[in-house]
C-alpha positions in Angstrom: 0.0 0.0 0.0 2.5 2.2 0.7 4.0 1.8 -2.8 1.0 2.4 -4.5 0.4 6.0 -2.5 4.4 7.1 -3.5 3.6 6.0 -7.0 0.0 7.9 -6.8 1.5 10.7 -5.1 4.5 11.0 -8.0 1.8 10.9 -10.4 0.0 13.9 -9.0 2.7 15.9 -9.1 4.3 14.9 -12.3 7.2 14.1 -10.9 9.3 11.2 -12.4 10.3 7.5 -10.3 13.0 5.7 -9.7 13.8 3.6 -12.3 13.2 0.4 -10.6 9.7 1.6 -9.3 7.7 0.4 -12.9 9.3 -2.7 -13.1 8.3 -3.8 -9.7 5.2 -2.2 -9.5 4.4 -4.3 -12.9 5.7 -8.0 -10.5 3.4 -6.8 -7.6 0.6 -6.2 -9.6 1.2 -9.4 -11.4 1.4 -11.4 -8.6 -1.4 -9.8 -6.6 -3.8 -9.0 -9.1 -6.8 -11.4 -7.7 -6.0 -9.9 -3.8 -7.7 -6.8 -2.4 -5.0 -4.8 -4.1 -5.4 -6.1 -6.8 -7.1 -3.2 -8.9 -5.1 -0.7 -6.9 -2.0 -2.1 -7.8 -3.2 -1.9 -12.2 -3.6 1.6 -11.7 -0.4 2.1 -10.0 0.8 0.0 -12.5 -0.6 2.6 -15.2 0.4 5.9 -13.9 4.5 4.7 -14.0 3.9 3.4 -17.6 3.4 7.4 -18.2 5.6 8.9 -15.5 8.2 6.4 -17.7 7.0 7.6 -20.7 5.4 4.7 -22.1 2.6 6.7 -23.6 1.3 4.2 -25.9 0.8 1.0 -23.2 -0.7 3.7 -20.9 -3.7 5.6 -23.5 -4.1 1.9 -25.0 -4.9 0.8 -21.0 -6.8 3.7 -20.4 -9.4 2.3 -23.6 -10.8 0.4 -20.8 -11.0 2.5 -18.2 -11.6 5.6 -19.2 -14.8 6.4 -16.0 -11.5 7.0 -14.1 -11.3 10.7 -14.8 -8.6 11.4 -12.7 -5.9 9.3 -14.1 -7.0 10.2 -17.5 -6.5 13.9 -16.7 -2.9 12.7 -15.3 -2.4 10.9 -19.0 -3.1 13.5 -20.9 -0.6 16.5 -18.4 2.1 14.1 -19.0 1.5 13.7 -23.0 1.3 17.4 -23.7 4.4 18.1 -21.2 6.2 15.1 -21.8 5.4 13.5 -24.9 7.2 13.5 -28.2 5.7 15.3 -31.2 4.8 12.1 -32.7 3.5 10.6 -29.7 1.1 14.0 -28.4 0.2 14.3 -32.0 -1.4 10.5 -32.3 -2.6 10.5 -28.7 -4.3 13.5 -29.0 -6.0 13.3 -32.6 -8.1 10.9 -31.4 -11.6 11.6 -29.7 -11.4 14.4 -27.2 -12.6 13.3 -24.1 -14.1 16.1 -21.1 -11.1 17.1 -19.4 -10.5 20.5 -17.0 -10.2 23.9 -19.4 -7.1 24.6 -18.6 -5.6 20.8 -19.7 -7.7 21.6 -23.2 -5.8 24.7 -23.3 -2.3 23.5 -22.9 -3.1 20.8 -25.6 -4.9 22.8 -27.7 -2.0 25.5 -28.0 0.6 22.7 -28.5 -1.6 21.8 -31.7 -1.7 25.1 -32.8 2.5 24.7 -32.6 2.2 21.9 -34.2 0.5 23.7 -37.2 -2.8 21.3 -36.4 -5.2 24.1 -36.5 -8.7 22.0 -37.0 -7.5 19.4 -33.6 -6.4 22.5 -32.3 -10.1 23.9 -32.1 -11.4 20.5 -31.1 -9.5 20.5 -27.7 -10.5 23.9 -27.1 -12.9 24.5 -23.9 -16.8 25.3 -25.4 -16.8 28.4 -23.2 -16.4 32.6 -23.9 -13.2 32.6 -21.6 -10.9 35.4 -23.0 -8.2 33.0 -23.2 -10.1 30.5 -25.2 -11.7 33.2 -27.2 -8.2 34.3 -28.3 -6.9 30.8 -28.7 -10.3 30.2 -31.0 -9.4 33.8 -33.2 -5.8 32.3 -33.6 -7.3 29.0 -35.1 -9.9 31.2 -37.1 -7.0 33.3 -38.6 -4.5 30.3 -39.6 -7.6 28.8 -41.4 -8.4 31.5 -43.4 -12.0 31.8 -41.4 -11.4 35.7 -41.0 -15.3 37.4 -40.0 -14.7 34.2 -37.3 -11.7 35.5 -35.9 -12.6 38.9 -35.8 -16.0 37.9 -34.0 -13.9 36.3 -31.3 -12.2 39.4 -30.8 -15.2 41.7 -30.7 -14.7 43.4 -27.2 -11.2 42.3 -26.2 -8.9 45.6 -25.6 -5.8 43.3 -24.7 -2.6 43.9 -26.5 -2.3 40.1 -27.7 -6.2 40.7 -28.7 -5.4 44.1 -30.6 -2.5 42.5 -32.6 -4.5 39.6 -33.6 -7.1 41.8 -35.0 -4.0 43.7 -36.8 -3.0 40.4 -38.5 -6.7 39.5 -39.5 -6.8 42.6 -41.2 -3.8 42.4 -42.9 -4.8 38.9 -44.4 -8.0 40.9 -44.9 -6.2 43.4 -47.4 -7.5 46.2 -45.2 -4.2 47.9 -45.1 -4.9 51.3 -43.9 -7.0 49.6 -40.7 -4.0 47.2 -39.6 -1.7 49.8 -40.2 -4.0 51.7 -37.4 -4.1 48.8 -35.5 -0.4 47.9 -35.0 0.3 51.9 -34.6 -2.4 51.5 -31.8 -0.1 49.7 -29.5 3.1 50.6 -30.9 4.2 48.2 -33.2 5.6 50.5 -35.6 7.0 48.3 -38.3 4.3 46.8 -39.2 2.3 49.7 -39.5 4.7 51.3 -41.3 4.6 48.1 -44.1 1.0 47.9 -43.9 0.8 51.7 -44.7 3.0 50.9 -47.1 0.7 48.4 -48.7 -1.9 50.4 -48.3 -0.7 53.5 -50.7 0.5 51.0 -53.5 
């Protein structure tokens, strides 16, 4: 028991194990799997397959048990901090289960790295945070869905906010209003080439 608490309490914090721990919380689990601890000792068992980094055993374990919220939440922190392109990009392009806001953040802005715009916006939370809402206008913009973008940004007087809407209007061809824009919060050069465009 008091293996399965330090591995569960390693888990929670994201913080790696020894690397003896997997291997012999794999024998224990083996050997005990029809006792008491039996189902304790499998999700032990799970969470140092992904503080080990053995991302595909884990999610294809977790097909079976995916009620268990709380682990899967755990999965998914240590795919999107830990993971390698290749594995967070074939993990996560799968269905998108209902995870905490922030977690669909993080994963949805390591898409958007990625260049995966369209996963990008099916991670993101279904909710008017200005956070999301700027996330969503990014996704808009890099897809060409511009009247999208901008309708995201309606009422956001950020400086992030204000240079999006800048871009969107440069992709837009309205010169003259990005130029505006940028020269709004300072960004000089490229109000000065938008001008520029603007008076060709």
């Amino acid at each position: 028991e008091a293996l399965i608490a330090y591995v569960a309490a390693q888990f929670g914090a994201q913080q790696p194990l020894p690397a003896d721990i997997p291997d012999l919380i794999d024998a224990y689990a083996f050997e005990l799997k029809d006792t008491v601890l039996g189902a304790d000792l499998e999700r032990a068992k799970l969470m140092a397959f992904g503080l080990a980094g053995d991302f595909a055993t884990l999610f294809r374990s977790l097909e079976s048990t995916s009620d268990d919220i709380e682990l899967l939440t755990g999965a998914f922190v240590l795919l999107a901090k830990n993971g390698s392109d290749i594995q967070f990009l074939r993990l996560s392009a799968q269905e998108v289960p209902a995870l905490n806001a922030n977690l669909h953040l993080k994963i949805a802005e390591r898409m958007m790295t990625l260049g995966f715009f369209d996963v990008a916006h099916s991670w993101l939370p279904n909710d008017m945070a200005p956070e999301t809402r700027l996330m969503r206008a990014r996704v808009f913009l890099e897809t060409s869905r511009f009247e999208d973008a901008l309708t995201e940004l309606a009422g956001q007087l950020t400086r992030p906010a204000t240079k999006l809407r800048a871009e969107v209007r440069l992709k837009q061809r309205a010169y003259s209003d990005a130029a505006r824009i940028f020269a709004e919060i300072d960004m000089n050069a490229p109000a000065l080439r938008a001008a520029f465009l603007a008076n060709e």
